[in-house]
N, C-alpha and C positions, 0 to 999 in steps of 0.2 A: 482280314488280309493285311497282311505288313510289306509296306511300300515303303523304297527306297530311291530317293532323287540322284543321277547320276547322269554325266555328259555322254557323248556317244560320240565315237568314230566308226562311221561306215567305210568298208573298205571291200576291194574283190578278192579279199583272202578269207580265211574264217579261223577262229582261235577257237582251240577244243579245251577242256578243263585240264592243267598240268602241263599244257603247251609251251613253248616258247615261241617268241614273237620278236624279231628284230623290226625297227621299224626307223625311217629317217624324216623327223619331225619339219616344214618348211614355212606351211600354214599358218600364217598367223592365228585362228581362230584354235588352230590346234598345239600351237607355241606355247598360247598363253593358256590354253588348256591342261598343257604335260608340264609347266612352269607352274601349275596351282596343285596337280595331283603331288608332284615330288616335294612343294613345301610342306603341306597336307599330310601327306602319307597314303592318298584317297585314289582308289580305284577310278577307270573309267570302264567304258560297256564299249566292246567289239565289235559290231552287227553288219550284215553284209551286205554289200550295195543291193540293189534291182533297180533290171532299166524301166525309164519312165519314156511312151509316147506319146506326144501332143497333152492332150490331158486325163490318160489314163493310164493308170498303173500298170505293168505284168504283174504276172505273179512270180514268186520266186522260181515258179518250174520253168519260164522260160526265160530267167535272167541265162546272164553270159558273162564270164570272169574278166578283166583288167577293162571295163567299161570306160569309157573316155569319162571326163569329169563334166557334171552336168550344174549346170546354173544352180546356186545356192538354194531357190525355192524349187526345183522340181529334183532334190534328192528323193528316193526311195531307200528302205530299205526294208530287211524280215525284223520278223519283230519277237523272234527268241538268239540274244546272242549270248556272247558270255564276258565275263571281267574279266580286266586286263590290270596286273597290278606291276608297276613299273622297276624292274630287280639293279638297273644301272643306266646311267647316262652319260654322257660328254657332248660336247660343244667343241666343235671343231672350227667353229667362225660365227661371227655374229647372223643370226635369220637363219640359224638350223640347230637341232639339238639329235643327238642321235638314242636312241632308247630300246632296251633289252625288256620285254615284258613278259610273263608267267600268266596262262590264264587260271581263272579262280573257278568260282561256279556258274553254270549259265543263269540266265534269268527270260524272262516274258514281259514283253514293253505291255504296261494299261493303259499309258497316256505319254507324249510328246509335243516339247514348244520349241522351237527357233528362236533364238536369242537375237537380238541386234544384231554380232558381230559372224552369224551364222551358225554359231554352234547351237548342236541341238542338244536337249536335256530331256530325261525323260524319266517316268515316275516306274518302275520296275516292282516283280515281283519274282524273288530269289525261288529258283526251280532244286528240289534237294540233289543230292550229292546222289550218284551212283551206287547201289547198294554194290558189297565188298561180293562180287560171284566169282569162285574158282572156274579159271578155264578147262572144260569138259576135255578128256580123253581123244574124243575128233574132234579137236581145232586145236590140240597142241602144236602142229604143222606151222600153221600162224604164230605162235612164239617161237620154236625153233630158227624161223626165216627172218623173224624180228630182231633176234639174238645176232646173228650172222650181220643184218645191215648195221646195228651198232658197232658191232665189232668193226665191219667196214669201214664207220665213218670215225672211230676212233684212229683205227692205224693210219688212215690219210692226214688226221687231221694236224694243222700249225698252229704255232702260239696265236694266230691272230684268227685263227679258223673258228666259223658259225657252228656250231655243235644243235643240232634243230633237237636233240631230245636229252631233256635234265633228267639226274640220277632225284631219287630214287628212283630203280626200274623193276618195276611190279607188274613182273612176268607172271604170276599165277593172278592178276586179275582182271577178267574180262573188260571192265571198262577201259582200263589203263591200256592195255595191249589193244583194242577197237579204236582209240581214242589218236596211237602214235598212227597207226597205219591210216588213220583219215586223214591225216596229214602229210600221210609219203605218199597213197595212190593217185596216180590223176587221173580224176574221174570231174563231170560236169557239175559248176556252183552246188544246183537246183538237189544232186542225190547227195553232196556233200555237207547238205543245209538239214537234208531230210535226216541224214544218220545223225546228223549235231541235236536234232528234235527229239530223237529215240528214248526212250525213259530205261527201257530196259536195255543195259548196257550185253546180255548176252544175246541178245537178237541184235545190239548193232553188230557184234561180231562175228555170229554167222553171218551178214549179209557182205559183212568185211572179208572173212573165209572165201564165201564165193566169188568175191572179186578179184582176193588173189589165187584164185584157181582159174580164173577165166584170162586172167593174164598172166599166166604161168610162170609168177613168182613163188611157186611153191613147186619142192621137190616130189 
């Protein structure tokens, strides 16, 4: 098993493989974090909060998204996220950095330590890449509607406007097209963690398909 050391930001968002991720850095723990990844060149891991009561965990299915910020030692989190490799930055004043990130591939935490200054590190084990599946005949519908919100957020968009989905855009592949809509539907942390776990990337998108049929973003 080949294991990879890498810090972690837990967060109540979740970054899917190809993602983009804007994010505005304040933390010191996380300062000097994204100040080591950008000299480096070095990724960090994504993974998504879960709340913790008294002194027991939930589990991810009943976490609950923008969770209030919990004491240093009684962070939770799931323990498949994904890398986050950091595509630009600026500094807009001293004690913030702002940062544009791509995620990479997910991975499976085996082991985790808390550092002094709170950050957490942890020993990881890279989960493979999404095999390449053409999107089948019934669930073209789901690219079509795909097609359409880029186009959408293209013609809105301004010189200084957040763009949530980078080109390339690989519309005949299952993962790709499962991967942007789990990031436009809103749906609860807990099913959003469950499809980010999913191995086969055409059953994340049929389960994707049904969601945009049950909320009638499809024609």
């Amino acid at each position: 098993m080949n294991l990879t050391t890498i810090p972690l930001f837990p967060l109540s968002t979740m970054l899917f493989p190809d993602g983009l991720l804007p994010l505005q850095i304040f933390e010191l723990r996380y300062l000097n974090m994204v100040k080591k990844c950008i000299a480096e060149g070095t990724e960090f891991g994504v993974v998504a909060q879960t709340v913790r009561h008294d002194a027991a965990a939930e589990s991810p299915a009943t976490s609950e998204a923008n969770t209030p910020a919990l004491p240093m030692s009684q962070e939770t989190f799931t323990a498949i996220g994904t890398s986050a490799k950091i595509i630009s930055h600026f500094v807009p004043q001293p004690g913030l950095i702002r940062i544009d990130c791509v995620g990479g591939k997910r991975f499976s935490i085996v082991s985790t330590q808390q550092q002094n200054g709170g950050l957490w590190v942890a020993q990881v084990q890279t989960i493979e890449a999404d095999l390449l599946i053409p999107v089948p005949t019934e669930l073209l519908d789901a690219v079509t509607a795909l097609r359409h919100v880029i186009t959408t957020l293209t013609s809105q968009a301004t010189e200084n406007s957040f763009m949530p989905i980078a080109k390339p855009y690989l519309f005949d592949d299952c993962g790709w097209v499962a991967n942007r809509w789990c990031e436009l539907i809103p749906m609860q942390p807990a099913q959003r963690h469950r499809l980010l776990t999913l191995d086969n990337p055409l059953i994340r998108l049929e389960l994707v398909h049904d969601l945009l049929e049950t909320g009638g973003f499809l024609e």
